[in-house]
N, C-alpha and C positions, 0 to 999 in steps of 0.2 A: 501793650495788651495783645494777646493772641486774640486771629479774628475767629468765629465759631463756623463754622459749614454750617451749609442749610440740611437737614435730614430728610430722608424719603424713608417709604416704607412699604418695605414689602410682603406684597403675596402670594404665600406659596407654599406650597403640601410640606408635609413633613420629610417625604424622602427627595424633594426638589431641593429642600434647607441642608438636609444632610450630603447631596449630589454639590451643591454652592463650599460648603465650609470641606468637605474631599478637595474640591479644586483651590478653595484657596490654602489651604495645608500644602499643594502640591505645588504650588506656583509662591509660595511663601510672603504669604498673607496674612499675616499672624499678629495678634495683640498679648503678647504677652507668648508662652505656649499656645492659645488659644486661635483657631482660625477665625479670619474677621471678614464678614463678606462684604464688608462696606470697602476695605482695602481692596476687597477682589475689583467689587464695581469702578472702586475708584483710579486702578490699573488700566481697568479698559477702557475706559473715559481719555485716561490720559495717550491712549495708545501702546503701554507699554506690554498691556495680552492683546493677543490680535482674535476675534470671534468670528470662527471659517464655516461653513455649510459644512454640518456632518450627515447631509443627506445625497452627495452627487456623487457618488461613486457607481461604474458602472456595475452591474454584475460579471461582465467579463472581467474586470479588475478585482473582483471579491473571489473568482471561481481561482482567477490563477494564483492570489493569496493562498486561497486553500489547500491546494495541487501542492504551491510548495512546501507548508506547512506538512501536509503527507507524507512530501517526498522525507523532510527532514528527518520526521518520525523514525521511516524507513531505515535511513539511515543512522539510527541512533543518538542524531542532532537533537535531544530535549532541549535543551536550554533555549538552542534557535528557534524548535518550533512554537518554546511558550510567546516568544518575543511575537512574533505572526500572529497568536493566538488571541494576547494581549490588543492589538493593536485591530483586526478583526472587532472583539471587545467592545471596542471605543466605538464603534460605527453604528447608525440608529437603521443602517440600510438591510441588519441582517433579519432575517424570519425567525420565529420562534423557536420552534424545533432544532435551527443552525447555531442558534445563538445559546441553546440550551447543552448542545453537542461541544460546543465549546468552550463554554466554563465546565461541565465533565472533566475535558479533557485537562484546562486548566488545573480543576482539585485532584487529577490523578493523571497526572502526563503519564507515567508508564511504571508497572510494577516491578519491585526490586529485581524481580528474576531476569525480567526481561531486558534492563540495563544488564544485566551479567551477562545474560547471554551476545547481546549488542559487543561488551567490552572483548568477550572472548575469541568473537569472529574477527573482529579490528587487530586482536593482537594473535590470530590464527594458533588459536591453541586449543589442543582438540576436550572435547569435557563429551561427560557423559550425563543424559537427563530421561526423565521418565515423563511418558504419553500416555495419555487414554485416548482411544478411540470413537468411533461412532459405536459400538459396542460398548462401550462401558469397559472396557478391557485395558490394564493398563501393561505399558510397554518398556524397555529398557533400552536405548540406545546409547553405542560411541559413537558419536558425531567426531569425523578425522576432515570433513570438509563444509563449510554452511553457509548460507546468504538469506537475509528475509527479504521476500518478493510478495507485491502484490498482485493478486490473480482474481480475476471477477470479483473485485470489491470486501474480499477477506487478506488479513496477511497470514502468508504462509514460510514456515520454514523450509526450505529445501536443504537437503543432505545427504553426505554419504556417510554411513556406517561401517562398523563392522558387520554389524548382522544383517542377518537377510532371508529369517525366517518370517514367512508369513506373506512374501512379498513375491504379486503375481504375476511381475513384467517379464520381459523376454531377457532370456542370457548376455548377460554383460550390463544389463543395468539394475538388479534386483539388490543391489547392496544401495541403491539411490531410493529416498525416504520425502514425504511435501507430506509435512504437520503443520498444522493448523495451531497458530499460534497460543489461541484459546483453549486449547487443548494440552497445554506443556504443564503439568503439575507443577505448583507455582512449591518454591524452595529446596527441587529435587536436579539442579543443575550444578555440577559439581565439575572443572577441570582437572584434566588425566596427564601423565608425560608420556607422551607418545609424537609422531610428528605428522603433521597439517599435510594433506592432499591438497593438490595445487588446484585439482577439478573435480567436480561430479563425476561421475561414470557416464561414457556416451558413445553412443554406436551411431554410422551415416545411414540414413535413410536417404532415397532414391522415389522421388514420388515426380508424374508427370502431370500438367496441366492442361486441360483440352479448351477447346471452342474460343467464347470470348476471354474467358478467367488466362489463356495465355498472354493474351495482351493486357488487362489489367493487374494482373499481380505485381507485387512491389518486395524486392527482396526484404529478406529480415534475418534479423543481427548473427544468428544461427545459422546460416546460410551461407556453404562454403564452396557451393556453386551453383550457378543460372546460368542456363544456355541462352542464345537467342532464340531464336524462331524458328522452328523445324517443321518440315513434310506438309502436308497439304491433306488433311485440313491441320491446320499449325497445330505443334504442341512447344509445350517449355519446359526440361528437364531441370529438375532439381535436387540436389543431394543437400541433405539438412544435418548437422550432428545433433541430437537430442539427449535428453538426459533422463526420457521419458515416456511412456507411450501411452500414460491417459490424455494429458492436456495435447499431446501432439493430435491425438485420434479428434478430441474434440473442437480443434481448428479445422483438420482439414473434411471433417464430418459436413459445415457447412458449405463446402464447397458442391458436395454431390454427386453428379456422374461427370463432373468436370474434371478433378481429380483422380489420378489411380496411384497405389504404392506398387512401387516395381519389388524394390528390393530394400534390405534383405528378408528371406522367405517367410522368417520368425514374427517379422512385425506386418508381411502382409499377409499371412495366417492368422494372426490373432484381432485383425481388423477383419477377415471376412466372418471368424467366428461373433464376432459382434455383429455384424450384417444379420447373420442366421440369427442371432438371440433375438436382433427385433423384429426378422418378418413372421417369425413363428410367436409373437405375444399378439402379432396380429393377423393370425391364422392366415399366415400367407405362402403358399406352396413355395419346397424350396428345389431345383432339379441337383441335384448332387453332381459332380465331376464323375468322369468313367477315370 
C-alpha cells in the first residue's frame, strides 16, 4: 500500500500562486505538463532548492551591475546586457522606477537600426544615415569613421563624415559630427562601399594649468603630453589631441582662471569669443585688445 502525505494548505494572493507555479515550471516541478507547488515545497524540504535572502545585496553591488550592463549596451553586447538585466529582475532590492527602467529595457533592448548601426562600426564599414536636429531639420550623413560614447548621461554617436556643411568648429575638425543617438531617423541607415577612417579628425591643443589645479590634475586618455612642474608659481603644460571643441571647451570651462589655452590660435579665439558671449548676456564690460 502507498503511504498518503499529510497535506497543508496554503495562503496566498493570486499573483504569490502564479510567482509559486513560475518557479516550479522553472526548477521542474511539474505534475503532469502542469506545475505543482506542493513538488516545489516539497524540494525545499528535502533540500534539494536552497531558499537565499534576495534582500542583501548592497547598492554598490546593484550600481556596478548596472555600469555594466551600460557599458554592454555601449558596446552593442544586447544579449549580455539582457542577461544583467534579467538577473537585476530577480532582486526585491531594486526601487520602483529602477526596476521599471529595466524591464523597458528588457521589452525593448534596442531598436533595429541601432543593432545595425552597432554591427556596422564592429565591422568598419562606412554607411550612410539621416539626423534631425534640435531644429527639427533633418540631415544626411557619410559616416567613414564612428563609435557610440556616453557623454553626460545621453548616448551619443560621434563621427566623421564626408560633409561638413553646417558645422561650426575650427579647421581641421569640421568634417567631425556627435548625434545624438535619439535623434537617428530610425530605418534610414543604409551601408556604402567606400573605406573606414582609422580616426576622427583631430588637432593638438596646448592648454596650461595654474595654481592648485597644477597639482591636482590627473592626465586623461587624450593626452599626449604632461609636463611636470614649471616656474614659480607652478604651472602644467599640456597638449591634448581632441576631436572637438564643444565638449573640450566645456571641461576645461570648469576649471576657470586656472586654466588657459595657449595654442592653437583658432581654438583659443573661439573660446575667448565664448568668454565675450557670456559677459555681454550679463551686461558685463568687455576692454577689447589694442
Amino acid at each position: 500500500m502507498s503511504r498518503k502525505g499529510k497535506s497543508i494548505t496554503l495562503s496566498v494572493s493570486e499573483r504569490d500562486k502564479a510567482e509559486l507555479e513560475t518557479l516550479a515550471l522553472e526548477f521542474g516541478c511539474n505534475w503532469g505538463e502542469r506545475p505543482n507547488i506542493s513538488k516545489l515545497v516539497e524540494s525545499i524540504a528535502r533540500r534539494q532548492l536552497i531558499v537565499a535572502p534576495n534582500n542583501d545585496w548592497t547598492n554598490e553591488r546593484i550600481k556596478a551591475l548596472e555600469t555594466a550592463r551600460k557599458a554592454l549596451v555601449d558596446l552593442g553586447k544586447t544579449d549580455e546586457a539582457k542577461q544583467i538585466a534579467e538577473l537585476l529582475k530577480s532582486r526585491s532590492e531594486l526601487t520602483l522606477p529602477f526596476r521599471e527602467e529595466i524591464e523597458t529595457f528588457l521589452n525593448h533592448p534596442l531598436p533595429a537600426w541601432r543593432q545595425q548601426v552597432d554591427n556596422l562600426i564592429h565591422r568598419q564599414q562606412p554607411f550612410r544615415l539621416s539626423y534631425q536636429d534640435a531644429a527639427e531639420r533633418v540631415w544626411s550623413y557619410t559616416v567613414l569613421h564612428a563609435r557610440i560614447v556616453p557623454i553626460e548621461k545621453r548616448q551619443y554617436l560621434l563621427c566623421r563624415a564626408e560633409e561638413s556643411e553646417g558645422n561650426q568648429d575650427v579647421e581641421g575638425l569640421r568634417h567631425n559630427w556627435t548625434l545624438r543617438l535619439d535623434r537617428i531617423q530610425e530605418a534610414a541607415v543604409v551601408s556604402i562601399d567606400k573605406p573606414w577612417e582609422n580616426d576622427l579628425e583631430r588637432i593638438a591643443v596646448e592648454f596650461h594649468l595654474l595654481s592648485r589645479l597644477a597639482f591636482a590634475y590627473q592626465r586623461k586618455t587624450e593626452d599626449i603630453f604632461v609636463s611636470e612642474l614649471e616656474a614659480e608659481p607652478p604651472i602644467k603644460r599640456v597638449v591634448r589631441n581632441i576631436s572637438g571643441t564643444f565638449w573640450f571647451f566645456r571641461e576645461i570651462t570648469r576649471y576657470g582662471k586656472d586654466c588657459e589655452i595657449v595654442s592653437p590660435e583658432a581654438v583659443r579665439s573661439q573660446f575667448k569669443q565664448n568668454l565675450k558671449s557670456l559677459c555681454q548676456a550679463y551686461d558685463l564690460e568687455i576692454k577689447e585688445e589694442d
